[in-house]
N, C-alpha and C positions, 0 to 999 in steps of 0.2 A: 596764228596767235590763238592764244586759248582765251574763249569767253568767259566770263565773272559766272559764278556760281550763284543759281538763283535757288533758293530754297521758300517752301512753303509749307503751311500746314494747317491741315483740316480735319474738324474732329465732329463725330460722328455717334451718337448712342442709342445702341438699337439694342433691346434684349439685354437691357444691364451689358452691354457689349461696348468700348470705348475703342474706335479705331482713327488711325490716323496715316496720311499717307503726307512722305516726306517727297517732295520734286526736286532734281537737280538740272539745270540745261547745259550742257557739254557738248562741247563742237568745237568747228575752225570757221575762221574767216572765209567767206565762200572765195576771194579770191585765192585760195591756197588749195592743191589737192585738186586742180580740176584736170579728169581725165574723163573721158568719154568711150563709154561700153563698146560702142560701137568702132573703136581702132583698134582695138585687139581683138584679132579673132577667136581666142580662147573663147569669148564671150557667145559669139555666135551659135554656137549649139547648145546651148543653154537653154534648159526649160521651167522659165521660171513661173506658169501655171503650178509643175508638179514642185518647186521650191518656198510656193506658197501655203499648197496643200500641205505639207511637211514638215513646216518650218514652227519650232517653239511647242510649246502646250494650247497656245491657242494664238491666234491671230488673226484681229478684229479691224474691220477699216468703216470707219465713220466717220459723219460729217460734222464740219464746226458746230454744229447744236448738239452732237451727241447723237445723233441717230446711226443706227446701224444702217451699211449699205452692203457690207459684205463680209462674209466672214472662210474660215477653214472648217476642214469636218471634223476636228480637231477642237474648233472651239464648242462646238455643241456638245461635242461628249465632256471639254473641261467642267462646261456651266452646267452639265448635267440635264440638257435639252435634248429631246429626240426631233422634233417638230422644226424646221430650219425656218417654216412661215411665221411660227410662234417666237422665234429666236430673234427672225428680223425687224419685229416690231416692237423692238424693245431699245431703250437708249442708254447710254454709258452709265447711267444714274442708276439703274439697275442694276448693274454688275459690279461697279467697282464703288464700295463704301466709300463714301465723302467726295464721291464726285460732285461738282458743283459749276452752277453756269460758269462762276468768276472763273473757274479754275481750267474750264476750255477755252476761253477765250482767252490765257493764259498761255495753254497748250498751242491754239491756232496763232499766236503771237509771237511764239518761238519756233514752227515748225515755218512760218514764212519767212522770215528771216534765214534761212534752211541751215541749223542747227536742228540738232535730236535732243530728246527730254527723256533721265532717266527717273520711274517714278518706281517709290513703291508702295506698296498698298492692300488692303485686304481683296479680293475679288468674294463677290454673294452668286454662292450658285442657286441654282431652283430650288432643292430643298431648305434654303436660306441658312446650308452652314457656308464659316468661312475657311477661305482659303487667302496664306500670305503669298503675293507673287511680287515680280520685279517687271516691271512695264518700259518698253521701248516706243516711245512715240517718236515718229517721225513723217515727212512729206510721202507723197506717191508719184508726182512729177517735178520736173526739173523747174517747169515751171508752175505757178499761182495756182492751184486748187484747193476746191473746198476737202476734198477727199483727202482725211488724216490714215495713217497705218498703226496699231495699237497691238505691236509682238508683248506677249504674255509668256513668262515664264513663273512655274512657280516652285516655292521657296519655303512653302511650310517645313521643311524637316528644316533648313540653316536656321528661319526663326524659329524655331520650337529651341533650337542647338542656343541661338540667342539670349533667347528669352530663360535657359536655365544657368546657362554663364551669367547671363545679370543677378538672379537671383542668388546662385551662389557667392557671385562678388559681394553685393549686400550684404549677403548672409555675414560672408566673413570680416566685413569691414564694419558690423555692428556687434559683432559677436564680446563675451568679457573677457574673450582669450587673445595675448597679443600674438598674431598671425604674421610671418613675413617669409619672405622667398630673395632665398639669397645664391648669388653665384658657387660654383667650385673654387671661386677666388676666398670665398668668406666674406665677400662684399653684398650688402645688402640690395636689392634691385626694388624691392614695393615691399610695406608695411603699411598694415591698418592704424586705425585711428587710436585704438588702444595701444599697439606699441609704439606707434609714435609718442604718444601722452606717457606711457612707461618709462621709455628709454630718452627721450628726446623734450620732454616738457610741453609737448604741443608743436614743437619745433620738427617741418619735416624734414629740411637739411639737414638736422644733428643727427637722422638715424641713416634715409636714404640714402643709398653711394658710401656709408662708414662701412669700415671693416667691424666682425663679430669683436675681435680682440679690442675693441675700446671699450665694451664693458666685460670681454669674459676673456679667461685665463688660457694660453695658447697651448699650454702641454695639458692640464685637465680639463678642459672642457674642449676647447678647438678640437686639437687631435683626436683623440677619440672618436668625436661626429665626424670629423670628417672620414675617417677612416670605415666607419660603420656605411655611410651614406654610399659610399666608394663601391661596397663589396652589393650595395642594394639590401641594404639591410635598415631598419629605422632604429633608430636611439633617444631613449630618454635618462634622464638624470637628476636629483632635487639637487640645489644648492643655497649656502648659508650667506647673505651676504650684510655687510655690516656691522658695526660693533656689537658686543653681545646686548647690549641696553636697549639699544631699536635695529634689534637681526631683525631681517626678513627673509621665507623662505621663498625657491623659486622651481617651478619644476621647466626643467627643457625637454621641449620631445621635439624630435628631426626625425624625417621621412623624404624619400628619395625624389625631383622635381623630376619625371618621365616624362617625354613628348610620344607623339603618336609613332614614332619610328621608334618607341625604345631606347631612344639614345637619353642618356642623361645628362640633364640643363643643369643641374643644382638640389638644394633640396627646401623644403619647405619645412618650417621651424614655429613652433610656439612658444610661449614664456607666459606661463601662468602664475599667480602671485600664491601661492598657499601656505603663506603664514597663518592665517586665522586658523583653518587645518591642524597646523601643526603645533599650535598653541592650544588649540582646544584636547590634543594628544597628548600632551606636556601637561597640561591640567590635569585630565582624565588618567594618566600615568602617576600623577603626584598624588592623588585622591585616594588608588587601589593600594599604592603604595603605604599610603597612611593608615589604610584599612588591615593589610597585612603587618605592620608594625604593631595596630592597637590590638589586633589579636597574637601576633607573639609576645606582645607584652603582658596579657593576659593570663596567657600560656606560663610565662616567663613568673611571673607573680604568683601562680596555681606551684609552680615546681619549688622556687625559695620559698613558699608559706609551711609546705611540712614539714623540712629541718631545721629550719629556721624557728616553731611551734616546738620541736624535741628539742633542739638547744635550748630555748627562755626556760621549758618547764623544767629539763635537768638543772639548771643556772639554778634553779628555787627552790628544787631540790635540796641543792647541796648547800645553801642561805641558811634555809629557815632550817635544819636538822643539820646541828654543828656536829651532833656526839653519832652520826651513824656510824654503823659497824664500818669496817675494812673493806666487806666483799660488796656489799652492797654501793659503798663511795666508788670501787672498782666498777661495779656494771653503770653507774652514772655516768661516770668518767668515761668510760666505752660510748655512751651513747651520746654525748656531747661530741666524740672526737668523730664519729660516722656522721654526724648532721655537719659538722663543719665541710668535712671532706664532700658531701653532697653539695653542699653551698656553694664549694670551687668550682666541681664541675660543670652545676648549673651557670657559672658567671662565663666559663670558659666558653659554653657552645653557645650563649647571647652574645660574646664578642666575636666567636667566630661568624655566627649569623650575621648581624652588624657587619665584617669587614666584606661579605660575600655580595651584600646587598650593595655598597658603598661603592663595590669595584665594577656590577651591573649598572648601574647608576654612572660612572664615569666614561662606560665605554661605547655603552648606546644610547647617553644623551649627552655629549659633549655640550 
């Protein structure tokens, strides 16, 4: 039978330094399992002097109080001891951050019961840096002794590997982008907090485990991602969604889920809100816009003003001098009829402007 899981924890601050060791006790029932070394003679030629020497990164045997009584050559070089006199007179308190009486007497309360206790923890070498390892406590006779065995292995690169997966998960489940990782099915597997709150109300049943297609469009948006993600390619996209009164925009970027064998799991997806973005582009578009109208209009005004100036004056001309000659009413008349004809043209290329800008206008800003 398996024993209940004992957990413990001990904290420690040394050097603005916060360490903590997590203990589990794992075993069987000593009536289960009982076989004896000594009926198989495989066992027999076994040398387990040189299995002790050998064995682990380090391998410590000390007594219920913590004192060292013996160690491997193995452990002086982990803790960074040349001196083995120097090494032996030193107790668990030393070596392993947040050792603690309560927590041998802990130790020697599990390893009599003969159950093994998995710990882990930082170990303090001589030059007082750390190192994270994984600790094997257990008995050294069948029967009742003070003498504990303490296999050391260490673990600093998995917890360093840890400790940056955590922060990356942080990262992204604090982040204002909603981040989620979704099957080759188009089924969602984990979403952060933002797209939960995005797509789901706060609600994580309503995103977790949903397919993509409850909020997006199976032939324009599905397809395509997946089709891109397929070949190991990443895809992004902006989209309109809502009536035009309260549109909002959204941009999607997908990138391929790879595992350490290269094989692809799925892919990982954002959904970023860039409405305010694209409203502030809509504004800034509408502004230059206005600015390029009040200067054609300008423009437009500068070109009707001086035929528009020959027409009035010939008008006044021909008003106030009833009795002019013939040739002279003739050249007025000419220059009335050239200022009108300037006046079409100029109306003609302000509506052709106008219908040019109108159909720019309709086609890249719907």
């Amino acid at each position: 039978m398996l024993f209940p899981v004992i957990i413990a924890s001990h904290m420690k601050t040394d050097n603005a330094r916060t360490l903590k060791i997590d203990i589990r006790a794992l075993g069987y029932d000593s009536g289960t399992r009982n076989r004896k070394s000594g009926e198989n003679p495989a066992f027999e030629g076994l040398d387990y002097r040189y299995m002790f020497e050998n064995s682990y990164d380090a391998v410590v045997v000390a007594g219920k109080a913590g004192n060292i009584q013996a160690c491997n050559e193995r452990a002086l070089s982990f803790f960074g001891y040349v001196d083995a006199a120097e090494f032996d007179k030193l107790t668990l308190h030393a070596l392993i951050a947040g050792m603690t009486d309560s927590l041998l007497g802990n130790v020697a309360a599990v390893v009599q019961e003969r159950r093994y206790m998995r710990m882990q923890a930082f170990a303090i070498r001589k030059d007082e840096t750390f190192c994270a390892v994984e600790i094997v406590v257990m008995g050294t006779r069948k029967e009742a002794s003070d003498a504990i065995c303490y296999m050391i292995r260490d673990i600093q690169a998995r917890h360093h590997a840890e400790q940056t997966l955590l922060s990356a998960f942080h990262a992204m489940d604090n982040t204002d982008s909603s981040i989620g990782i979704v099957d080759l099915d188009g089924k969602i597997t984990y979403a952060n907090r933002k797209m939960i709150s995005m797509l789901g109300d706060g609600d994580e049943s309503r995103v977790v485990g949903r397919q993509l297609a409850t909020w997006f469009d199976e032939e324009e948006v599905i397809k395509p991602m997946l089709e891109a993600v397929m070949k190991g390619e990443k895809w992004t996209t902006e989209m309109k969604v809502g009536e035009a009164g309260g549109a909002n925009y959204l941009r999607l970027s997908v990138v391929p889920d790879i595992n350490e064998d290269d094989q692809l799991l799925g892919m990982v997806i954002s959904v970023v809100d860039v409405t305010d973005r694209r409203r502030a582009e809509l504004a800034e578009y509408q502004l230059e816009r206005d600015r390029v109208m009040m200067e054609s209009l300008s423009e437009a005004c500068h070109a009707i003003g001086q035929p528009a100036t020959v027409l009035l004056t010939s008008i006044e001309v021909l008003k106030d001098t009833p009795n002019i000659d013939a040739e002279s009413r003739r050249q007025v008349e000419d220059m009335c009829y050239a200022a009108v004809l300037d006046l079409r043209q100029c109306l003609k290329d302000m509506n052709a402007a106008r219908m040019s800008v109108k159909g720019s206008m309709a086609g890249g800003h719907a």
